[in-house]
C-alpha positions in Angstrom: -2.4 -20.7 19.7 0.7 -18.6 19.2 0.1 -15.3 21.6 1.5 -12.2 20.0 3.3 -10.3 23.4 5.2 -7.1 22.6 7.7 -6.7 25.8 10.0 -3.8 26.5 13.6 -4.4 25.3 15.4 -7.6 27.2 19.3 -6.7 27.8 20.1 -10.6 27.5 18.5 -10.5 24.0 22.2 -10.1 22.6 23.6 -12.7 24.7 20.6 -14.5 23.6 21.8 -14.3 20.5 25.4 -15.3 21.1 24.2 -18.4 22.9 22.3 -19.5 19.8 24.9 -18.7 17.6 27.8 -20.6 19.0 24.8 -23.5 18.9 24.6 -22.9 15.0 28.0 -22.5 14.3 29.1 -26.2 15.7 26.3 -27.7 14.6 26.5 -26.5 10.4 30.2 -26.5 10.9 31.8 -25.0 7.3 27.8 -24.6 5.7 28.0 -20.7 7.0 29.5 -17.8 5.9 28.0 -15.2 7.9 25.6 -15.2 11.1 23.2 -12.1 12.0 21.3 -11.2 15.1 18.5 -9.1 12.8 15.2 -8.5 14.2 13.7 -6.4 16.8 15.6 -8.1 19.3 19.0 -6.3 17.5 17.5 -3.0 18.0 19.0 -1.6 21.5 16.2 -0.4 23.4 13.7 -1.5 20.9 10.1 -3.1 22.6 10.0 -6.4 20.8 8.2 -10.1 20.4 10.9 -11.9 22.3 11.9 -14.0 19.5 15.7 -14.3 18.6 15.9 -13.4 15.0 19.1 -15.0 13.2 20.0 -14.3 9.7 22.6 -17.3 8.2 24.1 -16.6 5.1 25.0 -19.8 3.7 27.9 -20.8 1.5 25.7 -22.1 -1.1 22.1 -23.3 -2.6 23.7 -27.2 -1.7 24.2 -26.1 1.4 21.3 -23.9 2.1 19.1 -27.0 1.0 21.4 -29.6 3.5 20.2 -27.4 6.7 17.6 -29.8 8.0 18.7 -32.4 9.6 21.4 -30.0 11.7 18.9 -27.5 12.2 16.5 -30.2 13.7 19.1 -32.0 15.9 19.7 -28.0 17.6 15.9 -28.4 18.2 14.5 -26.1 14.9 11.6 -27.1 13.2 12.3 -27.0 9.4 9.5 -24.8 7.5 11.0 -24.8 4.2 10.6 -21.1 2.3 7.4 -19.9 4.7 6.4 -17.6 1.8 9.8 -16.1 0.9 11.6 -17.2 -2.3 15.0 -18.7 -1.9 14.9 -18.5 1.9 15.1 -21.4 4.3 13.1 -20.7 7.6 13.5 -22.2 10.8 11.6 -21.9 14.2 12.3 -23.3 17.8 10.1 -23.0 20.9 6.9 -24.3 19.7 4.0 -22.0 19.8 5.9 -19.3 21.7 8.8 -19.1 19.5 12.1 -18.2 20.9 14.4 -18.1 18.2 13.7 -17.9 14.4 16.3 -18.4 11.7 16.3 -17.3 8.4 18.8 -18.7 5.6 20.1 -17.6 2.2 22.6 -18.4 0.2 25.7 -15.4 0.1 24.4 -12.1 -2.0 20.7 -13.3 -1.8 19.3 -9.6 -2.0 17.0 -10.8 1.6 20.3 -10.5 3.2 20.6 -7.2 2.4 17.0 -5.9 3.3 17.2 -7.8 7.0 21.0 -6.0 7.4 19.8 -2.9 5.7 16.6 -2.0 8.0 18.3 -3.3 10.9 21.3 -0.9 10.7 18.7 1.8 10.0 16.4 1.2 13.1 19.8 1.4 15.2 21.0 4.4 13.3 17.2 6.2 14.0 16.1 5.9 17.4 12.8 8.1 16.9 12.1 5.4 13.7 12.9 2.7 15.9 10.4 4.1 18.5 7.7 4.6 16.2 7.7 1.1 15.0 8.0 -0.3 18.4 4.5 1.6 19.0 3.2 0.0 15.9 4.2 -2.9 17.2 2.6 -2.5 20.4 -0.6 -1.3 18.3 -0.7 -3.9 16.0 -0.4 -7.1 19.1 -3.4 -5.5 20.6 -5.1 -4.8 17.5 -4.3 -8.1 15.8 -5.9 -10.5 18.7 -3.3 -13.0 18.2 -3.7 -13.4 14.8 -0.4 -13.2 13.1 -1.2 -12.2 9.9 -3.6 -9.2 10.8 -0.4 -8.7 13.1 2.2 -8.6 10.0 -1.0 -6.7 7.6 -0.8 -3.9 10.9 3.0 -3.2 10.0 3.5 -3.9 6.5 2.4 0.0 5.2 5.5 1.4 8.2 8.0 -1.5 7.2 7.7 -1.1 3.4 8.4 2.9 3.7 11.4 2.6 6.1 12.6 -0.3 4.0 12.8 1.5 1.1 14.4 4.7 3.2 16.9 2.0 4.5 18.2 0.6 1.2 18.4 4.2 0.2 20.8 5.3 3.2 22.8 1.7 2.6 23.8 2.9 -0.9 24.6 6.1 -0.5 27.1 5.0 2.6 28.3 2.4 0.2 28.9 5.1 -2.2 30.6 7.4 -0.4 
C-alpha cells in the first residue's frame, strides 16, 4: 500500500530533479522538446510528498506514443493516460514513488496548467503555504487512500488554478 507522507521541503529535491533529467534526456534523445521540474517539489520551501514531478513536452503524438520502452529501460513503469486525455504518465519507485513523469505533446493546454500553477505557487508564498497545510490535512485525513487524498485538495487546486491561468495571461499580455 502506497503511504501518503507529507515532509517539510528537501533542498536536494532540485538536484533531484536535475539527476533525473539528465537520465531522461539521454535516454529519449531528440523525442523532447522541453523538460519541467513541476510539482510540489518545484515549490522552494514548499512541504511536499517527496515525489519528483517531471513534465516532458514531447516533440510530437509519434513520439509521445514511442516513450515506453525508453521510459522502462530508465526504470518507469508505463501507465498509459492515468485518467488524463492526451497525457502519457510514468512512475518509478514502486509503491513509494520517487519520481513521476508526465508527457504531452508541445502546446498540449496540461502543459500550461502544470507551468501555470507552478509559477504561481512560487510567485505566492502565503498560497503556497496554505496548500502545503492542505496537503498536510488531507495525508492525515485521507488514511492513505489516494483518492480521498486528491478529493481533499481538488476544491483549493481548482480555485488557484483558475487564479493562475488568469495571472499567466495577463503577464503574457503585458
Amino acid at each position: 500500500m502506497r503511504i501518503i507522507d507529507v515532509v517539510d521541503y528537501n533542498t536536494q529535491w532540485p538536484s533531484l530533479f536535475a539527476e533525473e533529467s539528465a537520465v531522461l534526456l539521454a535516454e529519449l534523445e531528440n523525442k523532447i522538446s522541453r523538460i519541467h521540474h513541476v510539482g510540489s517539489t518545484s515549490i522552494p520551501g514548499m512541504a511536499a510528498k517527496p515525489v519528483i514531478d517531471i513534465l516532458l513536452e514531447v516533440i510530437d503524438r509519434e513520439a509521445l506514443d514511442s516513450l515506453d520502452p525508453a521510459m522502462e529501460s530508465a526504470g518507469y513503469v508505463a501507465r498509459g493516460e492515468y485518467g488524463i486525455p492526451n497525457r502519457r504518465y510514468f512512475s518509478k519507485g514502486g509503491e513509494q514513488r520517487s519520481h513521476q513523469v508526465h508527457a504531452f505533446v508541445m502546446g498540449d493546454e496540461h502543459i500550461l496548467k502544470l507551468l501555470a500553477f507552478r509559477n504561481y505557487l512560487i510567485k505566492n508564498e502565503e498560497i503556497a503555504k496554505q496548500y502545503a497545510e492542505i496537503k498536510r490535512a488531507g495525508a492525515l485525513a485521507s488514511e492513505n487512500d489516494i483518492r480521498r487524498y486528491s478529493a481533499f485538495k481538488a476544491g483549493f487546486i481548482e480555485h488557484h488554478l483558475r487564479l493562475a491561468l488568469i495571472a499567466h495571461e495577463q503577464e503574457q499580455s503585458s
